[in-house]
C-alpha angles and dihedrals in degrees: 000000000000111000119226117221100240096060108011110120086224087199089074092040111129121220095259086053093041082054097041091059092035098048101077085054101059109080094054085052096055090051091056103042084056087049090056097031108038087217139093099199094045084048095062100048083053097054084046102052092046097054091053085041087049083045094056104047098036089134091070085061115107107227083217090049119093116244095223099069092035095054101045087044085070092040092052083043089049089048088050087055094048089058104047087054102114096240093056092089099030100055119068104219111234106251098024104139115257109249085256089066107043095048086055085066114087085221100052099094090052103053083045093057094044094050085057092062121109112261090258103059095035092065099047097053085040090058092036099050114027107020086045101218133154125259094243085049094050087051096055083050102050094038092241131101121275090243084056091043088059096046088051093053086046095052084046095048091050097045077049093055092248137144100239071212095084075067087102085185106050090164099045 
């Protein structure tokens, strides 16, 4: 029996019941896992490691919680921890673009300026913009408030050079 998330006593969830809330997850983990860590490969290590590490710790989820935000609150730790590995800044990844190609792209700039945000606010406009997700959303993902989550993805937009007008739903 597959256990829902409002009344499961996750303590007692087996594994096929752990994956079957944690699947459709997934792809927006590994998504943004690729937006923090600039690496598929790396990505996937990452997704990997955070579900085993979800898995192992399934009695800290709230039955009322949903699974989406918890779980890509432990991806986004697991990417933080990537990053800080002392080899992350010393080895150059096979396949990442030269700087000539990747100046030749209109977006570049801004993936490079965004990659210059503090973790923080990286996350939250990564959650809020491509991932697409609510404020409230971003919050329980980032373990803040929502009106926390928005003042995170402000400070980022301006340190971006951005209206937080081009926000069309200010509210959500």
């Amino acid at each position: 029996m597959i256990a829902s998330q409002s009344g499961a006593d996750l303590q007692a969830l087996d594994q096929a019941g752990f994956m079957a809330l944690v699947e459709p997850v997934l792809p927006a983990a590994y998504r943004l896992a690729v937006a923090l860590l600039h690496s598929e490969t790396e990505a996937e290590d990452a997704v990997q490691e955070a579900v085993l590490n979800a898995w192992r710790h399934r009695t800290r989820f709230r039955r009322d919680a949903a699974m989406r935000p918890w779980l890509l609150a432990i991806v986004a730790n697991q990417c933080r921890s990537v990053r800080r590995g002392r080899w992350w800044s010393v080895v150059r990844w096979p396949g990442s673009p030269d700087p000539t190609e990747e100046e030749a792209d209109d977006g570049a700039a801004l993936r490079r300026a965004i990659r210059s945000l503090p973790h923080d606010q990286r996350l939250a406009v990564v959650l809020r913009f491509y991932l697409d997700l609510s404020f409230d959303e971003v919050g329980e993902a980032m373990r803040i408030s929502a009106k926390a989550a928005k003042s995170r993805t402000y400070r980022a937009l301006r340190r971006l050079r951005l209206d937080p007008e081009v926000m069309a739903d200010d509210d959500n």
